[in-house]
Each structure stands twice: as C-alpha cells, then as structure tokens.
C-alpha positions as CSV (number, residue, x, y, z in Angstrom):
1,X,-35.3,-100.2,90.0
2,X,-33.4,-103.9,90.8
3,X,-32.9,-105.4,87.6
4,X,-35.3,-108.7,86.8
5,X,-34.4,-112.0,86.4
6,X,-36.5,-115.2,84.3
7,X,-36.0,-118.7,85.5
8,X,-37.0,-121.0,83.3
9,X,-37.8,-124.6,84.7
10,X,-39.9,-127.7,84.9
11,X,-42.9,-128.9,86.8
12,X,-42.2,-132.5,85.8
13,X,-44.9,-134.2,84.4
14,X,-47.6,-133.1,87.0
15,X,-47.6,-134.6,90.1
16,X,-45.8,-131.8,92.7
17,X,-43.4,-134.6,94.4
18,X,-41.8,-135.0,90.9
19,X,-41.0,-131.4,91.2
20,X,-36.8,-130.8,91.6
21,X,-35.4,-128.9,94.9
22,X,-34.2,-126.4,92.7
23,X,-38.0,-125.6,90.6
24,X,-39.4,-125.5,94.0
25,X,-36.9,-123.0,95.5
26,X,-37.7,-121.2,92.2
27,X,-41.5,-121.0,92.7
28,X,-41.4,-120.0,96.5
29,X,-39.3,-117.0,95.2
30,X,-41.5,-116.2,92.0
31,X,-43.3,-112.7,91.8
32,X,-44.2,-113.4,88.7
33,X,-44.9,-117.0,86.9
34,X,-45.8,-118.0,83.4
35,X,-46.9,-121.3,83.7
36,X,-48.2,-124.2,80.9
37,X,-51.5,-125.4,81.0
38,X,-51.2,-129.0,82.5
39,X,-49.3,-127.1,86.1
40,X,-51.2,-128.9,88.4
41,X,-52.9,-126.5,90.8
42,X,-50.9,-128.3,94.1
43,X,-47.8,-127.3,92.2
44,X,-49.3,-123.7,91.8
45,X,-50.4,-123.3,95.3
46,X,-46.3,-123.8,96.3
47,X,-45.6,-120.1,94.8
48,X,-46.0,-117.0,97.6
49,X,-50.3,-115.7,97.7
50,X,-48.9,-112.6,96.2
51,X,-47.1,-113.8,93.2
52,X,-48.6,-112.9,89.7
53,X,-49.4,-116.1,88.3
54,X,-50.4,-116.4,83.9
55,X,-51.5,-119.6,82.4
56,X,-49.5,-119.0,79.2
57,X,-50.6,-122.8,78.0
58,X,-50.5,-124.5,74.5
59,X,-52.6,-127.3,73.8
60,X,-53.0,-128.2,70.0
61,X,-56.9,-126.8,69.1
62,X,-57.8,-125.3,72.4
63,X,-57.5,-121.6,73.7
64,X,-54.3,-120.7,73.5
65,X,-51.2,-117.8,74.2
66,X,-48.8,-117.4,71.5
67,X,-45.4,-117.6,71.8
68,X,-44.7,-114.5,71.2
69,X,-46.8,-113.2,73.9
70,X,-45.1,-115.5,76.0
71,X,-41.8,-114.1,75.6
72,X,-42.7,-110.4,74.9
73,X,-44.7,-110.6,78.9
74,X,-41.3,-112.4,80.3
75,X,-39.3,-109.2,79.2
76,X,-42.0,-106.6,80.1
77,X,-42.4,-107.8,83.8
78,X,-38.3,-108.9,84.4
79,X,-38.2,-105.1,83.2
80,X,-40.2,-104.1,86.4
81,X,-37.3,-105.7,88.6
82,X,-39.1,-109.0,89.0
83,X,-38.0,-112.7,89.5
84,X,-40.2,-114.2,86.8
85,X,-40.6,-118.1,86.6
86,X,-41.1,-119.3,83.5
87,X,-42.9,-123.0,84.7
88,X,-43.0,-125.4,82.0
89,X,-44.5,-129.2,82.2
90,X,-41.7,-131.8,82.4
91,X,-37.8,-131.0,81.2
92,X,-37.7,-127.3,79.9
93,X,-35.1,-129.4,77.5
94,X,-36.9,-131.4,75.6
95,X,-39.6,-130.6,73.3
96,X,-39.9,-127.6,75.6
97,X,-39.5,-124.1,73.2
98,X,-36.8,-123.0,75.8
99,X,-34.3,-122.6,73.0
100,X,-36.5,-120.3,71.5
101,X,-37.3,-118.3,75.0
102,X,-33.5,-118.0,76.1
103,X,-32.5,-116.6,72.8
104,X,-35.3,-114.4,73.0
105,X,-34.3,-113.2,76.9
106,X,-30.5,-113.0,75.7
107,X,-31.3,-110.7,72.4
108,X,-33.3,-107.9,74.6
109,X,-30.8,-108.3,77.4
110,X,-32.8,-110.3,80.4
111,X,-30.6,-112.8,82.6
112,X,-31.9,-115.8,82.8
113,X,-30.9,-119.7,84.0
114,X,-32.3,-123.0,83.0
115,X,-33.1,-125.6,85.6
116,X,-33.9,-129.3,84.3
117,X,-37.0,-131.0,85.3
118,X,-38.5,-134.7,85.5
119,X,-39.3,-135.3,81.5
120,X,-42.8,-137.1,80.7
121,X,-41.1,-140.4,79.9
122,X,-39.2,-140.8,82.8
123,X,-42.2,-140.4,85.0
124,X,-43.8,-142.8,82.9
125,X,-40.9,-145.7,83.1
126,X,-41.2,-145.1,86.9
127,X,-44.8,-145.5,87.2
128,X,-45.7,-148.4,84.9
129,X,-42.3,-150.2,85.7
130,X,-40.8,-150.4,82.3
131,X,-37.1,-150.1,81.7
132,X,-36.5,-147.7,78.6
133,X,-33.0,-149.7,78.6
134,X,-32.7,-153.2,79.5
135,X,-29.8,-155.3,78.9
136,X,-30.8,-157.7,75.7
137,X,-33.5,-155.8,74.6
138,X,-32.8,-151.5,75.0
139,X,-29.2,-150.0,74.7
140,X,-30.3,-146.9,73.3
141,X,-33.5,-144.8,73.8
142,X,-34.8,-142.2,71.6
143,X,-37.3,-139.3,72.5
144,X,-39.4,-138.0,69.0
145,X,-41.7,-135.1,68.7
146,X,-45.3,-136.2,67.4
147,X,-46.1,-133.1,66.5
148,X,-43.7,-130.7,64.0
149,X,-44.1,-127.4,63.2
150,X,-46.3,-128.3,60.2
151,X,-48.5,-130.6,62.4
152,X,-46.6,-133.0,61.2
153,X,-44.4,-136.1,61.6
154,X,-41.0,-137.2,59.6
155,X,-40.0,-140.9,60.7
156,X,-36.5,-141.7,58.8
157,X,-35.9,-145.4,58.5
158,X,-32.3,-144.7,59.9
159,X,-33.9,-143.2,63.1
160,X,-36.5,-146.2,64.3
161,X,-35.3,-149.1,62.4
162,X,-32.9,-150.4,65.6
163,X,-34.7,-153.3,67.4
164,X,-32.8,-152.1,70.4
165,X,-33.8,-149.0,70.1
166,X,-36.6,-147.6,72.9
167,X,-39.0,-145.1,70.5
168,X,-40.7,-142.6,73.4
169,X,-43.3,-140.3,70.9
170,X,-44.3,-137.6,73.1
171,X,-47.9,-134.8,71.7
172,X,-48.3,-137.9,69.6
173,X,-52.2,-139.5,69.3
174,X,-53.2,-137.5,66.8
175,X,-50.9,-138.9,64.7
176,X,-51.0,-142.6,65.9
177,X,-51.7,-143.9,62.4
178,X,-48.9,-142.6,60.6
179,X,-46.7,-143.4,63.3
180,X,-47.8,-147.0,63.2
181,X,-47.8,-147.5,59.7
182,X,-43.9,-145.6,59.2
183,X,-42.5,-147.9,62.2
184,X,-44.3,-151.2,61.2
185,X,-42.8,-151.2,58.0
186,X,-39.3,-151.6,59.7
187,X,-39.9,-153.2,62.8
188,X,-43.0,-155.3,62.6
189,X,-46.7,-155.6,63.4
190,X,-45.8,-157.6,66.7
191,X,-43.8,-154.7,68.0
192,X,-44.8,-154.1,71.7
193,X,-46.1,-150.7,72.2
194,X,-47.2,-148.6,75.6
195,X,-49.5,-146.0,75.3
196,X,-49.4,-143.8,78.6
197,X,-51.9,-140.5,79.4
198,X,-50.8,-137.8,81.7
199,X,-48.0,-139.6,82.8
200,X,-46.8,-139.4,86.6
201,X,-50.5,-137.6,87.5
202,X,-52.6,-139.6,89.9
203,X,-54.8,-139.8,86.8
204,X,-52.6,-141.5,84.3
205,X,-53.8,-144.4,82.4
206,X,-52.0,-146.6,79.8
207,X,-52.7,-149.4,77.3
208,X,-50.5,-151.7,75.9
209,X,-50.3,-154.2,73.0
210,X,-48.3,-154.4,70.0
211,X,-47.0,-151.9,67.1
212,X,-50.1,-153.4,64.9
213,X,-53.0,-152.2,67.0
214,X,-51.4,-148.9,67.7
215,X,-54.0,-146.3,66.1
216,X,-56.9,-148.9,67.3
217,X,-56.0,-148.5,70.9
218,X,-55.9,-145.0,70.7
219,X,-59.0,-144.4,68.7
220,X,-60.8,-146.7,71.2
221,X,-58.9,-144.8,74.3
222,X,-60.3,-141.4,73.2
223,X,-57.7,-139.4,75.2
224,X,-57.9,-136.0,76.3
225,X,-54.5,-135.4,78.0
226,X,-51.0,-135.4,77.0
227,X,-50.2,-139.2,75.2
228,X,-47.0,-140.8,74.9
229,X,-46.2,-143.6,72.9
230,X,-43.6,-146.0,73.7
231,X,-42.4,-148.9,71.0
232,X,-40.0,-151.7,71.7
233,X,-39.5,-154.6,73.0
234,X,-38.7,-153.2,77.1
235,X,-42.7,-151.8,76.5
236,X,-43.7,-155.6,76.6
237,X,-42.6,-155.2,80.7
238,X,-44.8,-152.6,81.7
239,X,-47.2,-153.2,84.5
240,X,-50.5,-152.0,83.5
241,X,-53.0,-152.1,85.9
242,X,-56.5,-153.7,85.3
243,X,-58.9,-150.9,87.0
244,X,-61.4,-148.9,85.6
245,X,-59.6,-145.9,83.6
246,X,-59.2,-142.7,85.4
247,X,-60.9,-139.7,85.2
248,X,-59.9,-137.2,82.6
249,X,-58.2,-133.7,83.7
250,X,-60.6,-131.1,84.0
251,X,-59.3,-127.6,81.9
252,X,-61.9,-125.5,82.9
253,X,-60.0,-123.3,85.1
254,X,-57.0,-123.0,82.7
255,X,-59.3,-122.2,80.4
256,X,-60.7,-119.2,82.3
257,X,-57.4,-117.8,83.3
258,X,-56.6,-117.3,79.3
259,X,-59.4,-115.8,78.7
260,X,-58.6,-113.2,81.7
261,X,-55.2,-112.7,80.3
262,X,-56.4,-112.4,76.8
C-alpha cells in the first residue's frame, strides 16, 4: 500500500479567489478532505467528484467534531495510502489548531506539510480599505484570540495599551463587553473600532464607531458568522458601505454532513 500523506492548508476567509495556488493544487489532488465548517461550497466543488470530503467544523455552541476525532480520521485514512487535505478557514497559522494537528501526524508517524493561507484580517483590510499599519497612526499590528481555552479572554495592559498599536480580535463578539471595557480603560472611549462579519465572503458586513460603543454595536448587529474586531486609530479609515446588511450564511448543510459523520 503507497504510504499517505496530510496537507494541511487554508481556504482563506471564504471567498474561493482568496484561495493560494498552492491550497488549490492541494484540493484538485485531495482523496480525502477534512474541511472547517465556513468552506464555502465553490471552494469545495474545486476538489475531484470522487474525493471523500468530512465537514470536521467547530463553531462555539453548535454541532460539532472534536478534535480528537479530527486527528485520529487524518491518521486512519493517510494509513489507507491517501493524500488527505486537512482545509482549514483562513491561515492554518494563526488561531488555527495546526500546532496541535502536526504534532499529532508527527507522534504516529504521518508526513505532512503546511501551506499558509489568506488570514481573516487581511481579507478584511482589503475589503473595507483600512490599512492595519499606516505611517502616524499603525507601526505595529497585533492579532488576539477572543476566545481561550476557558472561553475566555486575558487582555494585559502591556499587550493593548500602544496607541499605535492595530488590535485585530478574531471568534470575538461574544465577548465584546469585556473586550471594550479591558481596552477602554487604557486607550479611551473614543477609540475607533471596526466590527467586520465573515470577512472576504460576498456576504460580509461591518460597523464601525468608537472603542465606547463596542458591545452596543454588536448587541444591536446580532451576528451569526465569524466577527472580528478591529481597534485603533487606522479602523477610523475603513470604508463602510451604507446598504442594507447582507444576508446571513446559511449552515444547514454543514450541519447535515456532521450529523452523517457522527
């Protein structure tokens, strides 16, 4: 039997023309992919009709694989001499659990390469036109995890008090409050701040205003898809269209294809 091999890279944040040459060669050679649940299904569609494809997704309170399973079905099918793709949304990198995955693949002897992909806040500076550095305002910018292990979040003065600092929160509305309340106290009320859902999609939306009306705005928004926060003063720049907000994604499918997998 050939021996397997896992891939592990990212879709981007959604939209299939943020996909890198190198995921799409990936996919188009996949017979096997574990995928997150916010894949898009055009980004799907690009791997061969005969390719085993497993929504392995994790989204806070909804249906959900474990990790565990997730790395325990990358060894069991590389063992059957496939080319598995493990698909993640945005950068594998950050805030991505590939860490955990490669060290998982290395300890029960499964080559494997990482591949980088288009991170949520890059696709978000690029869409709504905001710099995350700018000369005068941003010479440094900072990506933080919303969500810890504990559900959780940790904010160090040290960390977020730099004015020049551009603060990207990514899994973060649910804990909006705290966030506002730990940054205010360093940087101000009048703080700008961008609030961007599913960032690079066709469906993204974002709000902005200042660091003081932060858990407001995303009470009001009522999001359903992945939220980043921005906060600083480059945030002020962003180009926010005035339309009707978009429709929210639609999980139904996702939803079935766990429950088919168990």
């Amino acid at each position: 039997m050939p021996e397997g091999f896992v891939t592990l890279t990212g879709a981007g944040p959604g939209d299939a023309d943020l996909l890198t040459l190198g995921a799409l060669k990936a996919l188009q050679s996949a017979q096997a992919l574990l995928y997150d649940a916010l894949v898009s299904e055009d980004i799907l569609a690009l791997a061969p009709e005969r390719c085993v494809k497993i929504c392995v997704g994790k989204r806070g309170d909804r249906l959900s694989v474990s990790q565990d399973k997730t790395n325990a079905l990358m060894v069991r099918l590389a063992r059957k001499g496939l080319h598995v793709v493990r698909l993640k949304g945005g950068d594998p990198s950050v805030f991505g659990r590939v860490g955990e995955e490669r060290d998982y693949l290395e300890a029960h002897g499964i080559a494997h390469k990482t591949l980088a992909g288009v991170t949520a806040a890059s696709a978000a500076a690029a869409q709504f036109e905001v710099p995350l550095t700018h000369r005068g305002e941003a010479r440094s910018v900072t990506y933080l995890t919303g969500r810890t292990k504990d559900g959780s979040v940790d904010l160090k003065d040290s960390v977020v008090c730099d004015p020049e600092m551009s603060l990207v929160f990514y899994m973060s509305s649910h804990n909006a409050a705290h966030i506002q309340a730990r940054v205010q106290a360093v940087r101000g009320g009048a703080t700008p701040v961008l609030i961007v859902e599913n960032a690079g999609r066709r469906s993204a939306r974002a709000v902005k205003g200042t660091l003081a009306q932060l858990a407001d705005m995303v009470q009001t928004a009522a999001f359903d898809g992945p939220v980043l926060i921005g906060v600083g003063p480059v945030f002020a720049r962003a180009r926010v269209p005035f339309s009707a907000l978009a429709n929210q994604p639609d999980y139904t499918a996702c939803d079935a294809r766990l429950t088919a997998h168990g």
